[in-house]
C-alpha positions in Angstrom: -63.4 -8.2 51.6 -60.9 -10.6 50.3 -61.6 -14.1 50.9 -59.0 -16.7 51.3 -59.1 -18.1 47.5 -58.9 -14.4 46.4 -56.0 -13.7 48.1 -54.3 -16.8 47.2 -54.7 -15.7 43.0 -53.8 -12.2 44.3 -50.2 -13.6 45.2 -50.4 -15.9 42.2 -50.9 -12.5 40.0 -48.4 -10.8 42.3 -45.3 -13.1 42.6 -45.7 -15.1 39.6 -43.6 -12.8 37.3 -44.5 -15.1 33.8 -41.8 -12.4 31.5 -39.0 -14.4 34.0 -39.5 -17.2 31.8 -37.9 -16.0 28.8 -34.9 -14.1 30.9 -34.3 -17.6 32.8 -34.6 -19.4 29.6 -32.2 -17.2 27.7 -29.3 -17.9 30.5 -29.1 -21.1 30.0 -30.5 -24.4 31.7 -28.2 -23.3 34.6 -31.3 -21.4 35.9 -33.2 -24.6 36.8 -30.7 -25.2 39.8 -30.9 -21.3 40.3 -34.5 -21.6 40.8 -34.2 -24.0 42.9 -31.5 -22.6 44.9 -33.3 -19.1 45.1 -36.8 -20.8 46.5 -35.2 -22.4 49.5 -32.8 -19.9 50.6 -35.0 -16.8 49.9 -38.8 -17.8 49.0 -39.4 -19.4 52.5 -37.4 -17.3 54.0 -39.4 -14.7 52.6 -42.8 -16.6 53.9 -41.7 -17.6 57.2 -40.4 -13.4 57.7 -43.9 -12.2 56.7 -46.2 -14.8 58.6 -44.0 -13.8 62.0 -43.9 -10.6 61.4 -47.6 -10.2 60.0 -48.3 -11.8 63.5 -46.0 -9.8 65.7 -46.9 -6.2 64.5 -50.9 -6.3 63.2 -52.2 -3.2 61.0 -51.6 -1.0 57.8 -48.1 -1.0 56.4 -46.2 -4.1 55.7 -43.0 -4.1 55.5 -43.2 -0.1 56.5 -44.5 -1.0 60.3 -42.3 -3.9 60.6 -39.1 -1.6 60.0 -41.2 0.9 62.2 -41.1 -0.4 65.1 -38.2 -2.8 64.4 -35.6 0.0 63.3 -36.5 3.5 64.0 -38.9 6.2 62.2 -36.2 7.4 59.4 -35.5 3.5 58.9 -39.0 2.6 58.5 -39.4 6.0 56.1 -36.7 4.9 53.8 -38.0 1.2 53.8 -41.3 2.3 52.8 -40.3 5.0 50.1 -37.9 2.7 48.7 -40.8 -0.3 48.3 -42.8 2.5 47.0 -40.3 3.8 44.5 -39.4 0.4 43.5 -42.9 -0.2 42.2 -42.6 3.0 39.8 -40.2 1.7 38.3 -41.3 -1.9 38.0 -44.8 -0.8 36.9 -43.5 0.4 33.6 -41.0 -2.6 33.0 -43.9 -5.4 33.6 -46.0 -3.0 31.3 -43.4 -2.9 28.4 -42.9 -6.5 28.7 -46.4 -7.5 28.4 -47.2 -5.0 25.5 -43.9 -6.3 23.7 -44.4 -10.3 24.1 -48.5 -9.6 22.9 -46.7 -7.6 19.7 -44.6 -10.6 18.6 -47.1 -12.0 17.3 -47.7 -9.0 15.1 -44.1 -8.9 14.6 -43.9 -5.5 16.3 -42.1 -6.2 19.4 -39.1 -4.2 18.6 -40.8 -1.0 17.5 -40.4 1.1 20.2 -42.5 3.9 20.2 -45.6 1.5 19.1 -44.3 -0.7 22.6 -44.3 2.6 24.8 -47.4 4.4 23.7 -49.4 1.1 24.5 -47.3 0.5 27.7 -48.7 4.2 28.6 -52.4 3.2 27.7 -51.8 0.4 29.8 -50.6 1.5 32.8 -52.9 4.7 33.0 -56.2 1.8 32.4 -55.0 -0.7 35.4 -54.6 3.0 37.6 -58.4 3.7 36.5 -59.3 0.5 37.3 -57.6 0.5 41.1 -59.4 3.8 41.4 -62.7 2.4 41.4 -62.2 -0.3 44.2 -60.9 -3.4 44.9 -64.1 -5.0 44.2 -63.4 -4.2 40.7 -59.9 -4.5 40.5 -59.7 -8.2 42.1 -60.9 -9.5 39.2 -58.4 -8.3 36.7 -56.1 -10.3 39.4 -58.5 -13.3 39.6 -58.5 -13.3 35.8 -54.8 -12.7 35.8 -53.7 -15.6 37.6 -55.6 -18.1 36.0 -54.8 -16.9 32.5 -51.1 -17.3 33.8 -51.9 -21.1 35.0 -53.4 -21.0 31.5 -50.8 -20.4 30.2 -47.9 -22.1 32.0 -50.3 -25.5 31.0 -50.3 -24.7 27.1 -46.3 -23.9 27.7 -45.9 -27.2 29.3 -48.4 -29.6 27.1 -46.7 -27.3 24.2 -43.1 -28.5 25.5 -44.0 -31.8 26.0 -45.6 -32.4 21.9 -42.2 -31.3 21.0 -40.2 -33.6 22.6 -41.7 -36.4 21.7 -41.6 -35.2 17.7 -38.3 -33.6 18.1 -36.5 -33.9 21.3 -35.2 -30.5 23.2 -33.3 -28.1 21.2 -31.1 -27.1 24.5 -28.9 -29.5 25.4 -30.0 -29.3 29.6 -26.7 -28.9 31.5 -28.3 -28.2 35.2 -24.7 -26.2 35.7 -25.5 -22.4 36.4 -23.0 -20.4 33.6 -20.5 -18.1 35.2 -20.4 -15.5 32.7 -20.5 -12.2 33.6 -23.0 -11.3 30.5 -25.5 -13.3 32.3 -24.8 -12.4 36.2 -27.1 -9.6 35.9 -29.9 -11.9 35.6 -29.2 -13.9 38.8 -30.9 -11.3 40.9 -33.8 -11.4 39.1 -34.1 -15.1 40.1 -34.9 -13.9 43.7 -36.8 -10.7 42.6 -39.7 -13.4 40.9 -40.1 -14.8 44.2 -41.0 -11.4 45.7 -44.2 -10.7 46.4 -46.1 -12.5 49.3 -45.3 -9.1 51.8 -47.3 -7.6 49.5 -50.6 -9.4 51.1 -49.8 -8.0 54.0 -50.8 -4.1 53.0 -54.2 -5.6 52.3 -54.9 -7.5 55.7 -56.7 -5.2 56.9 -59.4 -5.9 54.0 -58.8 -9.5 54.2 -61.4 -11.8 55.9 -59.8 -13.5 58.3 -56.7 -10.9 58.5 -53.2 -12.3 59.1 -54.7 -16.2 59.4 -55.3 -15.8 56.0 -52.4 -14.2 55.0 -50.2 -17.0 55.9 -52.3 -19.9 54.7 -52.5 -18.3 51.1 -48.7 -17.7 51.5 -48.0 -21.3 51.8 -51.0 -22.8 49.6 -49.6 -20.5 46.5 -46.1 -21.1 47.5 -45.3 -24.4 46.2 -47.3 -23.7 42.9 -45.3 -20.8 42.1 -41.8 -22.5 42.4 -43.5 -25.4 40.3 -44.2 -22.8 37.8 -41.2 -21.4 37.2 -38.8 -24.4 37.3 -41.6 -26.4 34.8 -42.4 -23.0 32.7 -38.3 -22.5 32.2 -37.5 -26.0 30.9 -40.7 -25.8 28.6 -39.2 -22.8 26.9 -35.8 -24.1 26.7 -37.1 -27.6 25.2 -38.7 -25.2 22.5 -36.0 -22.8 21.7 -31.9 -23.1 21.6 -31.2 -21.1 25.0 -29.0 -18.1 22.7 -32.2 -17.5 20.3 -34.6 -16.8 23.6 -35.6 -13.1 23.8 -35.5 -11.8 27.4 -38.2 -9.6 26.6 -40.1 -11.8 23.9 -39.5 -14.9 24.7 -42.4 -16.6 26.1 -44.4 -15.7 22.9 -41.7 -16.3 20.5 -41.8 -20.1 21.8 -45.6 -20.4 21.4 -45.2 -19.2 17.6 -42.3 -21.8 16.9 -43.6 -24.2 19.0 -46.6 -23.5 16.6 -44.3 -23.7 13.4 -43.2 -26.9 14.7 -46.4 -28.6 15.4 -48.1 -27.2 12.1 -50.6 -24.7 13.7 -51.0 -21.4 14.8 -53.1 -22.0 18.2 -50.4 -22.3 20.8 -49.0 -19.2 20.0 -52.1 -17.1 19.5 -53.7 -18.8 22.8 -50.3 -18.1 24.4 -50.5 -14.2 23.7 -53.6 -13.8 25.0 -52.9 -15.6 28.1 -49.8 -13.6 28.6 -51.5 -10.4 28.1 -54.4 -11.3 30.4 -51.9 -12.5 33.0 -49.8 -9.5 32.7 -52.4 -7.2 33.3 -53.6 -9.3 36.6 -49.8 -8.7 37.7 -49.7 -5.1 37.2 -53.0 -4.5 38.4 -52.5 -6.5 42.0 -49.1 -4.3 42.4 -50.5 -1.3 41.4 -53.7 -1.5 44.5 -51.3 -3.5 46.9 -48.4 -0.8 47.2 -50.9 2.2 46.8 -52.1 1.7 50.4 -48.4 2.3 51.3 -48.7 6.5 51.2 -51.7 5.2 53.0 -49.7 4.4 55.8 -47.2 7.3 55.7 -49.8 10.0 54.9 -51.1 8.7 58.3 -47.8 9.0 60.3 -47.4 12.7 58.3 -44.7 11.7 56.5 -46.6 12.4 53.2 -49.0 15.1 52.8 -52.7 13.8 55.0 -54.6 13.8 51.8 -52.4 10.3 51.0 -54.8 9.1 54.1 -57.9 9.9 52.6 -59.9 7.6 50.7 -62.5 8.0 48.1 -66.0 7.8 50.2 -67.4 5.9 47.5 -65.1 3.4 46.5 -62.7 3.5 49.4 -59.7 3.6 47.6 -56.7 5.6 48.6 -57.4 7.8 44.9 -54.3 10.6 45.3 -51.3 7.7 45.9 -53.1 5.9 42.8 -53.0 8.9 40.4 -49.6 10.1 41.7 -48.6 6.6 40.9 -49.8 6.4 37.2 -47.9 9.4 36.6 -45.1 8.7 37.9 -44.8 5.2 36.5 -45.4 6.8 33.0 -42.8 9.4 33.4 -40.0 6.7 34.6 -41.3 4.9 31.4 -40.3 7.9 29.0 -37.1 8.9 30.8 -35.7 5.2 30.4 -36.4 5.0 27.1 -34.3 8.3 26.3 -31.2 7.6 24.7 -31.3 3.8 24.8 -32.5 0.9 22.9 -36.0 -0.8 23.9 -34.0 -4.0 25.5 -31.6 -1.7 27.5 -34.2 0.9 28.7 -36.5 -2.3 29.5 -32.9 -3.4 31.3 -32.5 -0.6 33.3 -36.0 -0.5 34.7 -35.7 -3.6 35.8 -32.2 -3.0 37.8 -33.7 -0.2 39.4 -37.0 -2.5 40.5 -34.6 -5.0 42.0 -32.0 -2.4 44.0 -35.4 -0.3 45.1 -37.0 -3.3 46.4 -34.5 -4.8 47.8 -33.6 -2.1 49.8 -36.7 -3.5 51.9 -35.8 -7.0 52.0 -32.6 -6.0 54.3 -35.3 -4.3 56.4 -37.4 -7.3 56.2 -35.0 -9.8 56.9 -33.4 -7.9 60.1 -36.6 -7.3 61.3 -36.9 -11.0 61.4 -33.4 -11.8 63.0 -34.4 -9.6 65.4 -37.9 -11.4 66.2 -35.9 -14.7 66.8 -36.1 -15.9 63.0 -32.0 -16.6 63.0 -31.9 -19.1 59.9 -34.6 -17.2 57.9 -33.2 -14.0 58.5 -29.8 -14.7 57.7 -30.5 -16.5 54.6 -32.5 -14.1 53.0 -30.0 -11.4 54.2 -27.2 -13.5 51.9 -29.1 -13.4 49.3 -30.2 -9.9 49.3 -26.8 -8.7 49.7 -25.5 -10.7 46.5 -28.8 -9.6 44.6 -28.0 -6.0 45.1 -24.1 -6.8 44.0 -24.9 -8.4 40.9 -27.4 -5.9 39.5 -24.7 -3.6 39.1 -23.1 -5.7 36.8 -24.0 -4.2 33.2 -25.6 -7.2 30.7 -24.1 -8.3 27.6 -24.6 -6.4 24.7 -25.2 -2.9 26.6 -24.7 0.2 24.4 -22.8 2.1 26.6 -21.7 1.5 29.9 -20.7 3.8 31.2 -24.3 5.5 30.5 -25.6 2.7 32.1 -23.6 3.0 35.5 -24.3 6.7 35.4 -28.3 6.5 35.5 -28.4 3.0 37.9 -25.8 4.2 40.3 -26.5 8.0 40.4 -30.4 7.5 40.0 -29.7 5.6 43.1 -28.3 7.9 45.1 -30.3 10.5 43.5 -33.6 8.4 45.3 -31.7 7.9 48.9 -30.8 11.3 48.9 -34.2 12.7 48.3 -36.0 10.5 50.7 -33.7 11.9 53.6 -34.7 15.8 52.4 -37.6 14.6 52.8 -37.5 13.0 56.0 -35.7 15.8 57.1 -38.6 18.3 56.5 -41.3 16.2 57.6 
């Protein structure tokens, strides 16, 4: 059983995304307001939607039940593939980005097939892992989210050595930049603050069940918007906002910042920190949203093997393997006929329009239980998410490839699910 300091470094390692860093960073100081903007009008939102609703409709699901019983069956079925689908996608984007930032340091980051081979290697140990029970798999989390605390700390301390011998190398213009290069990063600002529904597929092996949900919703809550507000001005005092990788970032400031201060430490300790707390990420979304065919193997939607679990280790095994698999063919598929940055790109569109698919769920479902402000709020800024992330980023080899596989893949997804459905 979880207990409540587990959970709380389980949404640590699950909402704390520490590769947003470097994409906030690389748009500009702007961001700092953006954070800022994106925490009160969506993060407690988000927190006030999943303690009511965590309340109101008890048991195995999440998001799933609450659209359930809120919505309909085929509304709760799309809700739930969609969360589910989001995470194959986003499995192999937080997987590329922790294998590329722990290569800059090699100065590999950019070889791509080196990048996806251990991305693949990755993602196919964390599923292993998962298989073999929470009890094991809670620690890669546990040791995940304090290696990103870790982290964030040498980031900051880093930061702060620099400015006193240099002074910042942005010039920190709180402003957000309307250029339509960047817009397509905005979403992401209120995709790193998703996360704390996830908790709520695990209550049932939480002690203290929905109690405990909410009170590590709100303990980690504040710490996370600290984090990424303090982790995003560390970077840009480092590093001239134009010269930040989105992908590389965080560990390409702990290597100047090195350069800078005349030793390697900070961006060898930085690596491994990242690497560690990328791994806890991956690993507390990969056994979190596995218990979601869980849920829809038990209403028959999926096949009733995705109810079973293993009699030793109590896991649901079948959702976890069909998960590795999937997440390493997404990875592959991605990757064909596009650079590593654009591939990595368009995972991480799909994550966001996928998972936020949900969030309108979510967010109805909480208008509708008499949560007006919350629910309209974070239905705002779902709606302009989903806008934006169909705006192609600057520098993308071909656009119209890129609409093509975001908007038809898209459809493609939708259109399966209500086959599906349909049969079922």
């Amino acid at each position: 059983m979880l207990t409540l300091r587990d959970l709380i470094l389980f949404n640590i390692a699950a909402v704390i995304g520490i590769r947003w860093l470097a994409a906030a960073a690389h748009a500009g100081p702007g961001t700092l307001t953006l954070w800022a903007l994106a925490a009160v009008f969506f993060f407690v939102p988000s927190a006030l939607a999943v303690s009511a609703l965590s309340h109101a409709f008890p048991g195995h699901g999440g998001v799933y039940l609450w659209t359930r019983e809120s919505f309909g069956p085929w509304h709760g079925f799309l809700c739930g593939y969609c969360y589910w689908i989001s995470n194959l996608f986003y499995f192999p984007s937080l997987a590329v980005a922790g294998v590329a930032m722990t290569l800059q340091f090699a100065g590999q980051s950019e070889n791509r097939l080196l990048v996806g081979g251990l991305s693949l290697l990755v993602i196919l140990a964390v599923t292993s892992a998962n298989i073999l029970g929470l009890g094991a798999a809670k620690w890669i989390g546990n040791l995940g989210g304090t290696a990103t605390y870790a982290a964030m700390i040498l980031l900051i301390a880093t930061a702060a050595a620099v400015w006193i011998q240099q002074g910042p190398r942005s010039t920190l213009n709180l402003a957000p930049e309307l250029d339509w290069g960047k817009v397509n990063f905005w979403p992401q600002i209120a995709f790193a603050f998703g996360g704390l529904e996830l908790a709520a597929f695990l209550r049932n092996e939480v002690r203290g069940g929905e109690r405990t949900v909410r009170q590590a919703a709100w303990t980690g809550g504040a710490a996370i918007a600290v984090f990424y507000m303090a982790g995003t001005l560390a970077l840009l005092v480092i590093l001239p906002a134009a010269g930040i990788s989105e992908v590389t970032g965080l560990t390409q400031a702990g290597a100047e910042a090195g350069r800078m201060l005349g030793s390697p430490l900070p961006g060898l300790l930085l690596t491994v920190f990242v690497a560690l707390g990328i791994s806890g990420q991956l690993s507390a979304w990969m056994g979190g949203t596995a218990r979601l065919p869980l849920a829809m193997g038990m209403d028959r939607y999926l096949p009733p093997r995705f109810a079973e679990l293993h009699p030793r280790w109590r896991t649901p095994v079948l959702a976890l393997i069909l998960q590795g698999g999937a997440c390493c063919l997404f990875l592959i598929l991605m990757q064909l006929g596009e650079t590593l940055r654009s591939g990595y790109q368009l995972l991480v569109d799909m994550t966001v329009i996928t998972y936020f698919i949900p969030f309108l769920y979510m967010f109805g479902a909480a208008w509708k239980s008499g949560l007006r402000w919350s629910g309209a709020s974070g239905l705002l800024v779902t709606l302009a998410a989903l806008g934006f992330s169909f705006v192609p980023p600057a520098g993308t080899p071909s656009v119209l490839l890129f609409e093509t596989k975001l908007t038809g893949g898209t459809l493609l997804l939708i259109a399966l699910a209500w086959i599906w459905y349909k049969r079922r």
